[in-house]
ROVO-373781 format. One record per residue (C-alpha): x, y, z; residue in three letters. Coordinates in Angstrom, 3 decimals, decimal comma. Each point is the difference from the previous one (the first is absolute). Layout:
% ROVO-373781
         c1         c2         c3     r
          X          Y          Z   ALA
...
END
This chain:
% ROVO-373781
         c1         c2         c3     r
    104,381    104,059     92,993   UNK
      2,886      1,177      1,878   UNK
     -0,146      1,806      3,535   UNK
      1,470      2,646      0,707   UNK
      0,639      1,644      4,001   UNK
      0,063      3,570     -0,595   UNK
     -2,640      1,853      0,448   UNK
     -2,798      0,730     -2,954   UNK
     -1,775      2,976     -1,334   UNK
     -0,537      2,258     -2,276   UNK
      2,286      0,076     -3,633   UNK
     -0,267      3,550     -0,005   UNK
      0,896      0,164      3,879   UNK
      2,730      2,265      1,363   UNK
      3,374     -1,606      0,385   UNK
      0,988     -0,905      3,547   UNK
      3,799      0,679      1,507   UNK
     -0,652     -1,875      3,549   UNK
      0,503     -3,408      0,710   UNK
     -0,914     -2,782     -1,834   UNK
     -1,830     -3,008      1,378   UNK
      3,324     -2,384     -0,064   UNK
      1,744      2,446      1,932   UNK
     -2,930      0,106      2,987   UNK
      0,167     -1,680      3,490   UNK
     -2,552     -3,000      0,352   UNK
     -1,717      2,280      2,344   UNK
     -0,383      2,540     -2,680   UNK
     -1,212     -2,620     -2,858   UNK
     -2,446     -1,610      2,454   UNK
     -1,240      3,534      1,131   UNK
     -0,338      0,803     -3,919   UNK
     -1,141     -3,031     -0,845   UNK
      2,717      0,850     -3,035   UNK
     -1,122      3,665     -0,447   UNK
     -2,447     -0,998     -2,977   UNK
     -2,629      2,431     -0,953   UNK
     -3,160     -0,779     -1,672   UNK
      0,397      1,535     -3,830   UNK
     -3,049      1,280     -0,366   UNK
     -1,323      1,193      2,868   UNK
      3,308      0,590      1,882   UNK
     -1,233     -1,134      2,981   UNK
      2,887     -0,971      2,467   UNK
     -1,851     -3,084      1,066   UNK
     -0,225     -2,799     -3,037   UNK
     -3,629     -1,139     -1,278   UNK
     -1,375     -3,445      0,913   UNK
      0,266     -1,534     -3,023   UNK
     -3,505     -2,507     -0,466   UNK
     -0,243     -0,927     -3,902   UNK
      0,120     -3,747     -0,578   UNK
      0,213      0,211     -3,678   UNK
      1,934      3,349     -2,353   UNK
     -0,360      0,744     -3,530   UNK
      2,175     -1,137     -2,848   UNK
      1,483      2,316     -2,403   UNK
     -0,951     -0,067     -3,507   UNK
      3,044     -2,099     -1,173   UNK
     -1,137     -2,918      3,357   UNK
      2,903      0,936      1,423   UNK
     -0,106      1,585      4,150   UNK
      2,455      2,659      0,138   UNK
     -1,481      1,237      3,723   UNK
      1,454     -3,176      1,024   UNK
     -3,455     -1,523      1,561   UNK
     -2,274     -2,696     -2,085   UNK
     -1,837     -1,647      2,890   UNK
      0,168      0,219      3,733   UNK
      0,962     -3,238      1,185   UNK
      3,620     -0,312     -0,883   UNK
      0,465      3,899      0,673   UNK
     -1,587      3,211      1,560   UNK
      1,517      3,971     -0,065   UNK
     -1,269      0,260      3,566   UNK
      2,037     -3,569      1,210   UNK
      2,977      1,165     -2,418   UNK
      0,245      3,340      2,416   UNK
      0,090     -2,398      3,262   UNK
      2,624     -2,611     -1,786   UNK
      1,989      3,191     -0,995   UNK
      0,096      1,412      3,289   UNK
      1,323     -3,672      1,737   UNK
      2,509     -0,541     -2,641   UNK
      1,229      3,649      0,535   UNK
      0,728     -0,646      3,729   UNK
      1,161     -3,905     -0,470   UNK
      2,246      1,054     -2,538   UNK
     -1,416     -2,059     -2,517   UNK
      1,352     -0,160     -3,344   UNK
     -2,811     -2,505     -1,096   UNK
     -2,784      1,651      1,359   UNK
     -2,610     -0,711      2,225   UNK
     -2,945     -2,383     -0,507   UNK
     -3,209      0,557      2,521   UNK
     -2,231     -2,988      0,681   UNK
     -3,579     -0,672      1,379   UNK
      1,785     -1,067      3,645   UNK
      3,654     -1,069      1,031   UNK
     -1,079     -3,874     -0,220   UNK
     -0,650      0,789     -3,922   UNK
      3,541      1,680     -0,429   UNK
      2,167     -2,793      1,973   UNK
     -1,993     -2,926     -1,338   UNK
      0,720      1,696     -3,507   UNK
      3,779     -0,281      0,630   UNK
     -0,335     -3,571      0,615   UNK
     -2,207     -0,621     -2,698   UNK
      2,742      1,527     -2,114   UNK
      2,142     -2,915      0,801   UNK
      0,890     -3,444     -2,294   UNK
     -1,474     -2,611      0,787   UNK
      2,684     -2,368      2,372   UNK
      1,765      3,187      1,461   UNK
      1,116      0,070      2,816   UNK
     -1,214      2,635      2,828   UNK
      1,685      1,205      3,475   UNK
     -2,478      1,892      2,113   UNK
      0,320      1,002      3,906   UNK
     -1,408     -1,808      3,070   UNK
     -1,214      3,441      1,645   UNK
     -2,072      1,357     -3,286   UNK
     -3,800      1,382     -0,502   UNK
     -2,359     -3,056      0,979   UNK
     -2,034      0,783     -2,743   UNK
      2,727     -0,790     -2,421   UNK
      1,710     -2,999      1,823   UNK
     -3,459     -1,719      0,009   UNK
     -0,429      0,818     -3,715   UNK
      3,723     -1,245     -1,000   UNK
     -1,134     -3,204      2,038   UNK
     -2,694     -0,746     -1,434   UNK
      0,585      1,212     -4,338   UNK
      3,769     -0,245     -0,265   UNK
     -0,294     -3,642     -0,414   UNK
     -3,165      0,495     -2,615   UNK
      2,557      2,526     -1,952   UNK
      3,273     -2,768      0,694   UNK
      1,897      2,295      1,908   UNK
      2,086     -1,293      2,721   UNK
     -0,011      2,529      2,553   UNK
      1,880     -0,503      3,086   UNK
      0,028      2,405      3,097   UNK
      2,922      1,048      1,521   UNK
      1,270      2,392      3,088   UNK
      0,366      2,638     -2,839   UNK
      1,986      2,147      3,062   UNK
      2,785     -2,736      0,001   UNK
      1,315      0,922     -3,445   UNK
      1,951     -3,609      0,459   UNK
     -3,114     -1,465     -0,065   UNK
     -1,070      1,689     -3,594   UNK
      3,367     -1,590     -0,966   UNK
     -0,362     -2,934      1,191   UNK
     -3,699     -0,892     -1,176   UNK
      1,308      1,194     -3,866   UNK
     -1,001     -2,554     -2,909   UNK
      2,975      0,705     -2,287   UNK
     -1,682      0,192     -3,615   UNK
     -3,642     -0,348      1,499   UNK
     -0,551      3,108      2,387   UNK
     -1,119      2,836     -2,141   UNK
     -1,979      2,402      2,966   UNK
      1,318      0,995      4,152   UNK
     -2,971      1,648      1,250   UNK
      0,692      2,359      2,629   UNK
     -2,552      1,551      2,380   UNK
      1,941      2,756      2,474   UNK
     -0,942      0,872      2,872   UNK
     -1,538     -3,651      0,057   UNK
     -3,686     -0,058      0,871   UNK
     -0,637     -0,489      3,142   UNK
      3,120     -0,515      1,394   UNK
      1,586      2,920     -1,123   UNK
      3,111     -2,475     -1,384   UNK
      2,367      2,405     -1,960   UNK
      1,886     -1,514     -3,428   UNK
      2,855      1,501     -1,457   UNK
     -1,360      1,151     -3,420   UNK
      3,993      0,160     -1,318   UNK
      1,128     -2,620      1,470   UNK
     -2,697     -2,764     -0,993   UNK
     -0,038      2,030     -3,452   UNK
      3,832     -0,613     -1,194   UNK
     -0,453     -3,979      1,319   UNK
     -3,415     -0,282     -2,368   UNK
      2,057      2,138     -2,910   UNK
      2,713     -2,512      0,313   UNK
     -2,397     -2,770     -0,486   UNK
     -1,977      1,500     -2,864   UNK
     -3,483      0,547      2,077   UNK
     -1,804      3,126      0,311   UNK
     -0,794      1,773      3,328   UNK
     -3,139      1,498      0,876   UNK
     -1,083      1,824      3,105   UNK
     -2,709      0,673      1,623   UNK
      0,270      3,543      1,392   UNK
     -3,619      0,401      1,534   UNK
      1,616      0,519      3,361   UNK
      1,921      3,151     -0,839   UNK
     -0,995      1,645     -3,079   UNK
      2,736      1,733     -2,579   UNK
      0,248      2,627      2,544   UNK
      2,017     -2,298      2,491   UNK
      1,257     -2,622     -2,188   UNK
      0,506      0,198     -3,881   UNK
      1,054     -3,912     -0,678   UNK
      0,597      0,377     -3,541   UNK
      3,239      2,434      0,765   UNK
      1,573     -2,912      2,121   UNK
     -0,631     -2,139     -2,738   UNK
     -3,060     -1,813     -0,371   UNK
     -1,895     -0,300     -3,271   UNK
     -3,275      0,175      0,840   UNK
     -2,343      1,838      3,381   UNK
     -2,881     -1,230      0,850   UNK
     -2,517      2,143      2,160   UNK
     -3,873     -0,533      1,211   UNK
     -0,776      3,823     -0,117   UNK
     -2,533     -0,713      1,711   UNK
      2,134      0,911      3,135   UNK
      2,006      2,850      0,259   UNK
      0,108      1,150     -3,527   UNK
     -3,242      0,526      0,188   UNK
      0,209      0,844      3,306   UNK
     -4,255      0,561      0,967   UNK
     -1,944     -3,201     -0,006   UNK
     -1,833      0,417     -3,171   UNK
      1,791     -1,630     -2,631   UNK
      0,998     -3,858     -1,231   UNK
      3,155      0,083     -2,164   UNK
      2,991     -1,405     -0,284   UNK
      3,373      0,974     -2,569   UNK
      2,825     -0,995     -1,381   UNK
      3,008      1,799     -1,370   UNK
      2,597     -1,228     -1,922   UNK
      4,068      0,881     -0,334   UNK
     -0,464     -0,373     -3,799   UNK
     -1,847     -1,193     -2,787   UNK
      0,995     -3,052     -0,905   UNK
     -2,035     -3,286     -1,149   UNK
     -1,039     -0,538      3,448   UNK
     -1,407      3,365      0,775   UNK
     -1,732     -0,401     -3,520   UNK
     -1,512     -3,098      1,137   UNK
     -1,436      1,473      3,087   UNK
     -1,684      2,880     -2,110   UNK
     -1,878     -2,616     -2,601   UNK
     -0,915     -1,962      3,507   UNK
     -1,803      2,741      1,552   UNK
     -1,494      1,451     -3,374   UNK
     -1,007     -3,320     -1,283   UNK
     -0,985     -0,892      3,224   UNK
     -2,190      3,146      1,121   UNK
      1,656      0,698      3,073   UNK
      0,408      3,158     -0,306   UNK
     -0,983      2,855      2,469   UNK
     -2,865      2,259     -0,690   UNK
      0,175      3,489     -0,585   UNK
     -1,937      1,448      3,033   UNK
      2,364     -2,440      2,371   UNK
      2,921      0,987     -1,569   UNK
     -1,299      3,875      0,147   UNK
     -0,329     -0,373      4,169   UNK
      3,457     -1,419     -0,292   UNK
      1,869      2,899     -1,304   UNK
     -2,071      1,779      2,597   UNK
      1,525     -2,088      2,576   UNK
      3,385      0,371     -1,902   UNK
      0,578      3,561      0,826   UNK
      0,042     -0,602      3,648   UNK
      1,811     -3,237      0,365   UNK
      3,696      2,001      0,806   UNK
     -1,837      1,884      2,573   UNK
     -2,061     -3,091      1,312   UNK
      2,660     -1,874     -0,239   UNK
      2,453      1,868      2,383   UNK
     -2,748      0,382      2,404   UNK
     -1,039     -3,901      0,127   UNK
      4,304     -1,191      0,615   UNK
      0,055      2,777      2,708   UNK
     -3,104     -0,983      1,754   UNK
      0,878     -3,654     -0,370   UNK
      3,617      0,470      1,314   UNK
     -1,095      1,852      2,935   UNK
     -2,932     -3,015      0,922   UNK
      2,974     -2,836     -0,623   UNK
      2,051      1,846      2,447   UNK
     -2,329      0,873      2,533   UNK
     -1,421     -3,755     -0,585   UNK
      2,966     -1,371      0,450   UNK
      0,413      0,902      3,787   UNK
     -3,892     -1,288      0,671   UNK
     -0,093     -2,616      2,503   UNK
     -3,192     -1,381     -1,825   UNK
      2,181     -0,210     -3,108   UNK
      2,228     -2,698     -0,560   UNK
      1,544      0,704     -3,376   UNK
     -0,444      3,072     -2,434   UNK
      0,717     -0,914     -3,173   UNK
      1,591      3,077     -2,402   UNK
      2,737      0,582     -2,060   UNK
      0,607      3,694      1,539   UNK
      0,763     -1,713      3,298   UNK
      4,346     -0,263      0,465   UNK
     -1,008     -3,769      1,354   UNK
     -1,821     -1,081     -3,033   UNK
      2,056     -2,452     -1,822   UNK
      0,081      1,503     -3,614   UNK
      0,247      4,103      1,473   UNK
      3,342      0,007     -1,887   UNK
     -1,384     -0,898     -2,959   UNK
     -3,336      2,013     -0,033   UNK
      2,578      3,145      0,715   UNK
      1,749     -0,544     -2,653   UNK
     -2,972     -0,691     -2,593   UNK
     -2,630      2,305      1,559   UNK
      0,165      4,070     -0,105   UNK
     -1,876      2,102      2,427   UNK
     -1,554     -2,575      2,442   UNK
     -1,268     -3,285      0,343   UNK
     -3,336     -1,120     -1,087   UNK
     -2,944      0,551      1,333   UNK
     -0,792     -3,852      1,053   UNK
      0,896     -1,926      3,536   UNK
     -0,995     -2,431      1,782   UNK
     -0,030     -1,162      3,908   UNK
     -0,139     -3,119      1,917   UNK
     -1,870     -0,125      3,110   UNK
      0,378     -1,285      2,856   UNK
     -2,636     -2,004      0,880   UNK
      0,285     -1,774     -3,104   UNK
     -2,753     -0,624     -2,696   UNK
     -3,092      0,245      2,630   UNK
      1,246      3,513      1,198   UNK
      1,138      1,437     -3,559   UNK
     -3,390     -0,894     -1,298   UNK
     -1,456      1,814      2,798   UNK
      1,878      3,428      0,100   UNK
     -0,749      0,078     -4,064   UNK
     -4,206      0,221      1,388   UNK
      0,674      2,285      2,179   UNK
      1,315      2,880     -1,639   UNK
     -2,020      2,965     -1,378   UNK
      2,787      2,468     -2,070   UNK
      1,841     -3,029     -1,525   UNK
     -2,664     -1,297     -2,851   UNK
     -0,570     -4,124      0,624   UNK
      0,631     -0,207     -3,997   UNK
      1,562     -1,783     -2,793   UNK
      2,685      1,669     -2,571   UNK
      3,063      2,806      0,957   UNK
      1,149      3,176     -1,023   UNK
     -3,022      2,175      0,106   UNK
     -0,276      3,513      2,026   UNK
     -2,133     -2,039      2,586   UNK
      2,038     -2,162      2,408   UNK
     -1,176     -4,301     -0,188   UNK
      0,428     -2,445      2,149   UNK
      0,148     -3,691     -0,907   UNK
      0,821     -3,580      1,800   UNK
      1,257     -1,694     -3,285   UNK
      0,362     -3,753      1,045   UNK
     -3,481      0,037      0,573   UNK
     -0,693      1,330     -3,810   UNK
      2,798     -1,705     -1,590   UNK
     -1,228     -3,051      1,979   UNK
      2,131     -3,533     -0,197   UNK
      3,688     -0,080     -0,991   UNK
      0,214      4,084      0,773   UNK
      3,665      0,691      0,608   UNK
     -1,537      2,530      2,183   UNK
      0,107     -0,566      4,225   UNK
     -4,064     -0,209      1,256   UNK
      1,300      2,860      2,595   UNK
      1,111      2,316     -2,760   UNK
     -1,902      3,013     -1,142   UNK
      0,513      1,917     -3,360   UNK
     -0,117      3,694      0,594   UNK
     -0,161      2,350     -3,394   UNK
      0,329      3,997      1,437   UNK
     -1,599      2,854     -1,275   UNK
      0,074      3,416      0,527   UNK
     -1,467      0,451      2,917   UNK
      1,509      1,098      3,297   UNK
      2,429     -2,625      0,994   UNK
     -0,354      0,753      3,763   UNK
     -3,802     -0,655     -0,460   UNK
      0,647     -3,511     -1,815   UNK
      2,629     -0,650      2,902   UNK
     -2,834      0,555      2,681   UNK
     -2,683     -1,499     -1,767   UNK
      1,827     -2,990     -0,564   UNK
      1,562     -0,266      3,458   UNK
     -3,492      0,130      1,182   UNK
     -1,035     -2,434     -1,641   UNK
      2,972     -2,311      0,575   UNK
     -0,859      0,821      4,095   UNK
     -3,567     -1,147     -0,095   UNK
      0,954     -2,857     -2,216   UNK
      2,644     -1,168      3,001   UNK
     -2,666      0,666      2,890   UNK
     -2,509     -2,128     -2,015   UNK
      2,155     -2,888     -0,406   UNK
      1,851      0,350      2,943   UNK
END
C-alpha cells in the first residue's frame, strides 16, 4: 500500500486553500504530527492503533493495506510518516523495537565478504556488537578517525567496501564528521553511507540532504524526548533493493515497534523542535561557562569556537548544537567518578536526550578498550534551568576536589 503525507479525512470533507504539508516548516510538521485527522471521529489526535490481525475482503485480497501486525501497524505508519517528513525521506521511514535492532539491520543487509568502515568514537553498544558478529556475518569492518575524511579514503577496499558508517556528533567524544565530504569519497567508491543522527535529531541535522543514503536514529533519545520509550529508525533517500531488503529484514524478522510505543512517540514528536532548541541552548551556555572552571580541564562540544570540527558542525547543523557534552576533570578518573555521586539535579543515569538532564562516566560502562578518557564525563541537557545544572554541578565538582584533595 502506498503512503501518502497529506493529511486524511473525510471524502466528503470541505476543500482546504492553506498550506499543504510539503510546504510546512519541520517545526510545523513535528507540531502537527502531519496534520492527520482521525476519519471517523475527527479527533485531532490519531487513535492507538492495537489489532494484531484485520479482516480480508471477500475476494482475499487487503485493500486497508494491513493483514497482520508484525511487518506493519497504522499507529507505527503515523510515527515513520512523521520522521520521513522531517528527514526528507523519499523512502520512508522504518521504526524498530530499539536503535540496536535498526543499525544491526543495516549490517545484516550486507553480502557476505563486504567490506565495512565504521568510526573509532561511535555508540559502545554498537562497536562491541560489530566486534563481536561482524566476523559471524564475514564483514570486514575496520574503524577509522571518520573526522579525518583522509582517513575514510585511505582505509577504502576498492571493489570490496560497500557501507561508511557515520555517527555525528561522535558518542562520547563529541567527534564531528563531515556528512558531504565522507559522502562524495564513499559515492566515488560505490559504498553506501549511513549515519547515525541520535545526537541531533532532523531538527539540527538532516544527513540525507548532504547526501547520505540512509539515517539511523535510537529514538529512544531525543525523538522521543521523555524516558519512556525503546525505539530506534531508519529512513532511507530512496527505495531501492537495499531499502527493500531492510523492510523484509525487520518484517520477517519481527522487529518491529509496537503500537502503544510508537503512539508515545508521536507524542514526544510534537515537542522535539521546541525541546530541541531548549536542550542546544542550555548545553551551549554549560560548555561555555564549563569551559572557564578551574575543576574542568576540557569541555568537549561542537558549539565551542575551539572544538576542532565547529566549522563543520556550522555548516551541517541549523539552529544550535546538540544537546550532548562532555568534560574532563581534573583530578582525573578518582575525582570525575566522585563529582558524578555527588550531584542531586543532574540524574546519575544511562541514555541522552530526554527532558531530564543525565550524567554518566562512560569508560567505566564502556569498560576496556573505551576510546573514552577515565576523567571524562558524558553530560546529555535537558530543559531545565541551565544556571541550576551549572551550580549543581559545580557543587558537586567542589566537594569532589575537597574529598580527594
Amino acid at each position: 500500500m502506498s503512503r501518502s503525507n497529506a493529511p486524511r479525512g473525510d471524502s466528503d470533507a470541505a476543500p482546504v486553500d492553506g498550506l499543504s504539508p510539503a510546504d510546512w516548516s519541520p517545526a510545523t510538521l513535528a507540531a502537527q504530527a502531519l496534520g492527520r485527522i482521525d476519519p471517523v471521529t475527527r479527533a485531532v489526535v490519531p487513535p492507538l492503533h492495537l489489532s494484531t490481525t484485520f479482516l480480508r475482503d471477500p475476494d482475499n485480497a487487503y485493500r486497508s493495506g494491513f493483514s497482520y501486525a508484525r511487518p506493519d501497524n497504522a499507529t507505527t505508519r503515523e510515527a515513520e510518516d512523521v520522521i520521513a517528513a522531517l528527514e526528507r525521506a523519499e523512502a520512508g521511514a522504518l521504526l524498530f523495537g530499539s536503535g540496536m535492532a535498526a543499525a544491526a539491520a543495516v549490517f545484516c543487509a550486507l553480502e557476505r565478504g563486504d567490506h565495512v568502515i565504521a568510526p573509532e568514537v561511535m555508540y559502545w553498544g554498537l562497536r562491541r556488537w560489530l566486534r563481536q558478529e561482524a566476523p559471524r556475518l564475514d564483514l570486514a569492518v575496520d574503524f577509522v578517525p571518520m573526522q579525518d575524511p583522509e582517513a575514510v579514503r585511505a582505509a577504502i577496499r576498492p571493489g570490496t567496501t560497500r557501507l561508511v558508517w557515520i555517527e555525528t556528533p561522535g558518542n562520547p567524544l563529541c567527534t564531528i564528521t563531515d556528512i558531504a565530504r565522507v559522502a562524495e569519497i564513499a559515492r566515488a567508491a560505490g559504498a553506501r553511507v549511513a549515519v547515525d543522527s541520535t545526537a541531533v535529531s532532523p531538527i539540527l541535522t538532516r544527513p540525507l540532504t548532504l547526501g547520505a543514503d540512509i539515517v539511523m536514529h535510537s529514538a529512544t533519545k531525543i525523538l522521543n524526548g521523555h524516558s519512556d520509550v525503546v525505539a530506534g529508525v531508519l529512513a532511507g533517500a530512496r527505495k531501492d533493493a537495499f531499502w527493500e531488503r531492510l523492510v523484509a529484514i525487520r518484517g520477517g524478522w519481527g522487529a518491529i515497534l509496537g503500537p502503544f510505543e510508537a503512539y508515545l512517540l508521536v507524542r514526544g514528536l510534537r515537542t522535539l523542535p521546541l525541546r530541541a532548541a531548549a536542550q542546544s541552548a542550555g548545553a551551549l551556555r554549560l560548555a561555555q561557562r564549563l569551559a572557564a572552571h578551574p575543576l574542568v580541564s576540557a569541555v568537549l562540544y561542537p558549539g565551542l569556537p575551539d572544538h576542532p570540527g565547529h566549522a563543520v558542525a556550522a555548516r551541517q547543523m541549523e539552529g544550535g548544537f546538540g544537546f550532548m557534552l562532555a568534560i574532563r576533570v581534573a583530578g582525573g578518573e578518582a575525582a570525575a567518578i566522585d563529582t558524578a555521586a555527588r550531584v542531586a539535579l543532574w540524574k546519575r543515569a544511562t541514555s541522552l536526550g530526554g527532558v531530564e538532564s543525565l550524567i554518566e562516566h562512560r569508560a567505566s560502562v564502556e569498560g576496556p578498550g573505551t576510546p573514552c578518557p577515565p576523567d571524562l564525563l558524558r553530560l546529555s541537557v535537558g530543559i531545565e534551568d541551565p544556571d541550576d545544572l551549572f551550580r549543581d554541578l559545580d557543587a558537586a565538582l567542589t566537594g569532589a576536589h575537597r574529598s580527594i584533595g
